[in-house]
C-alpha positions in Angstrom: -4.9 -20.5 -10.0 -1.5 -22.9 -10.6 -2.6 -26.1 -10.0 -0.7 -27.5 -6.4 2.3 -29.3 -6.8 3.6 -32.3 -4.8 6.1 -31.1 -2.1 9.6 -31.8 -2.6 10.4 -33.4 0.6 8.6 -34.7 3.3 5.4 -32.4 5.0 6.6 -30.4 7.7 5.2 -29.8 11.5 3.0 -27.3 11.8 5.1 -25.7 13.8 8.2 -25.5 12.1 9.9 -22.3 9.7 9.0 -21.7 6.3 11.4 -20.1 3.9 10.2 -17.5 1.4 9.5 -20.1 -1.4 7.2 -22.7 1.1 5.2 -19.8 2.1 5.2 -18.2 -2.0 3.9 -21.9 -3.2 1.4 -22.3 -0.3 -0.1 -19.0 -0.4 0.3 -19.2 -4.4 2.2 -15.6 -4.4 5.1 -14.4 -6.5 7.7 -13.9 -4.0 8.3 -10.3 -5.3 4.5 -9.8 -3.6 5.1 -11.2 -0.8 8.8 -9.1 0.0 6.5 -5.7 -1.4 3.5 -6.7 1.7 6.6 -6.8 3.9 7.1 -3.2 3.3 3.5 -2.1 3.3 2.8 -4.3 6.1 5.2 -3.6 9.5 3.3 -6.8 11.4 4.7 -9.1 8.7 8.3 -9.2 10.2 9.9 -12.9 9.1 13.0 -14.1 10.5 16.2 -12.9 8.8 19.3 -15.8 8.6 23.0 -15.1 7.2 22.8 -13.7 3.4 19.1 -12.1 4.3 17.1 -15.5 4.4 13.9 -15.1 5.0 12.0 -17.7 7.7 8.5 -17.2 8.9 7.1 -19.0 11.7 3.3 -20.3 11.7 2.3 -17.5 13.4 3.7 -14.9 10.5 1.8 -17.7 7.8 -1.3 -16.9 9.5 -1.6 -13.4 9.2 -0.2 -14.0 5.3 -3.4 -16.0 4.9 -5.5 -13.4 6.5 -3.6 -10.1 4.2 -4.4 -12.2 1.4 -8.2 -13.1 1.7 -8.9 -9.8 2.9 -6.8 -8.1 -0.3 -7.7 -10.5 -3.2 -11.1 -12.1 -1.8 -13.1 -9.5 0.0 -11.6 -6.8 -1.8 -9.9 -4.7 0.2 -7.2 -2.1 -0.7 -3.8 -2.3 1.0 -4.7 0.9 3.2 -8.0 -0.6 4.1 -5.6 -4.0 5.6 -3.7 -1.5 7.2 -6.3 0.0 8.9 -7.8 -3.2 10.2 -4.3 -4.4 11.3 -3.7 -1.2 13.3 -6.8 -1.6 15.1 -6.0 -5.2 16.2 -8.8 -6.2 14.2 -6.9 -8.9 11.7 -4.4 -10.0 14.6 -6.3 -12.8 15.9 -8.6 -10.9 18.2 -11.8 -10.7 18.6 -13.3 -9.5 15.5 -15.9 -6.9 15.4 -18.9 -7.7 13.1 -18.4 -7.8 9.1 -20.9 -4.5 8.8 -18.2 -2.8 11.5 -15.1 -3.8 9.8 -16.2 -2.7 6.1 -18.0 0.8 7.3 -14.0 1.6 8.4 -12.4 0.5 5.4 -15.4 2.2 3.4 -14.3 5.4 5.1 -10.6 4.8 5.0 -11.6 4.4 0.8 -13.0 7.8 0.9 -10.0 9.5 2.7 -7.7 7.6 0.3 -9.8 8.8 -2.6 -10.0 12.4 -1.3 -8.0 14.1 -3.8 -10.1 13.0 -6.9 -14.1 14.5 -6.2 -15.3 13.1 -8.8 -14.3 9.4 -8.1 -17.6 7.7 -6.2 -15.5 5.0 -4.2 -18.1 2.3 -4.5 -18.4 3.0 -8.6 -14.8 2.2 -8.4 -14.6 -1.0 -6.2 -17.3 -2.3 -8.4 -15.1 -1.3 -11.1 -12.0 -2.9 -9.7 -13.7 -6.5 -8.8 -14.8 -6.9 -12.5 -11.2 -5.9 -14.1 -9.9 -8.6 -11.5 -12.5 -11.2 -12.4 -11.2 -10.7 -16.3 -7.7 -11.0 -15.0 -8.5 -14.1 -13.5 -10.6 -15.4 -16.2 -7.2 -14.5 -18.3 -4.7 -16.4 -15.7 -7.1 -19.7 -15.9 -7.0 -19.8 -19.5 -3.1 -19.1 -19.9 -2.7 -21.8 -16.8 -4.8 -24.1 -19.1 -2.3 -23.2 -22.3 0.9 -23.8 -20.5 -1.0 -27.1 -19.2 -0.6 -28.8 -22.6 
């Protein structure tokens, strides 16, 4: 992960707008990323000023946060965030328990890997968290390179 870097002007309120490059250096995304979730995601709807500027209220940051943990810390795949968003359950609701909220995901997996029969969905998860370990062991040691 980039190291943080001091902001260039003074904090802001909690309260107030972000632009698109506040929210990419908080959430330490490339902005591409975060315009591509925009698409996949219709609950991620930012304020749009003259010449397309992008703001996003707190509120918007938070459910950036919560797309990101679930995609690149629990694991999830974009359909499986889609699922929980469309039932309410990443939205700041009551969330149902952990066991609940993967046995859906699980399933939406399956559907999602219907068309292959010989692809065992939890082979493949395992799969997918060690290639992303390795791809983080590989950003840490570039991040330490470009550090000298």
């Amino acid at each position: 992960m980039r190291e943080a870097q001091a902001p260039r002007h003074a904090a802001k309120s909690e309260t107030a707008f972000r632009t698109i490059g506040e929210v990419v250096q908080e959430l330490d995304l490339p902005a591409h990323v975060l315009r591509f979730w925009e698409s996949k995601f219709a609950e991620i709807k930012p304020m749009k000023r003259g010449g397309g500027r992008r703001y996003y209220r707190p509120e918007d940051l938070d459910l950036l946060r919560r797309i990101r943990r679930h995609l690149y810390q629990e694991g999830y795949t974009i359909r499986g965030v889609q699922k929980l968003l469309s039932e309410g359950e990443l939205g700041g609701e009551a969330s149902p328990s952990v066991a609940e909220a993967r046995a859906k995901v699980v399933a939406a997996d399956a559907a999602e890997t219907a068309g292959y029969p010989n692809v065992n969905p939890v082979e493949l998860r395992r799969v997918l968290k060690e290639v992303r370990a390795e791809l983080l062991g590989i950003r840490t040691l570039l991040d330490k390179l470009l550090a000298r």
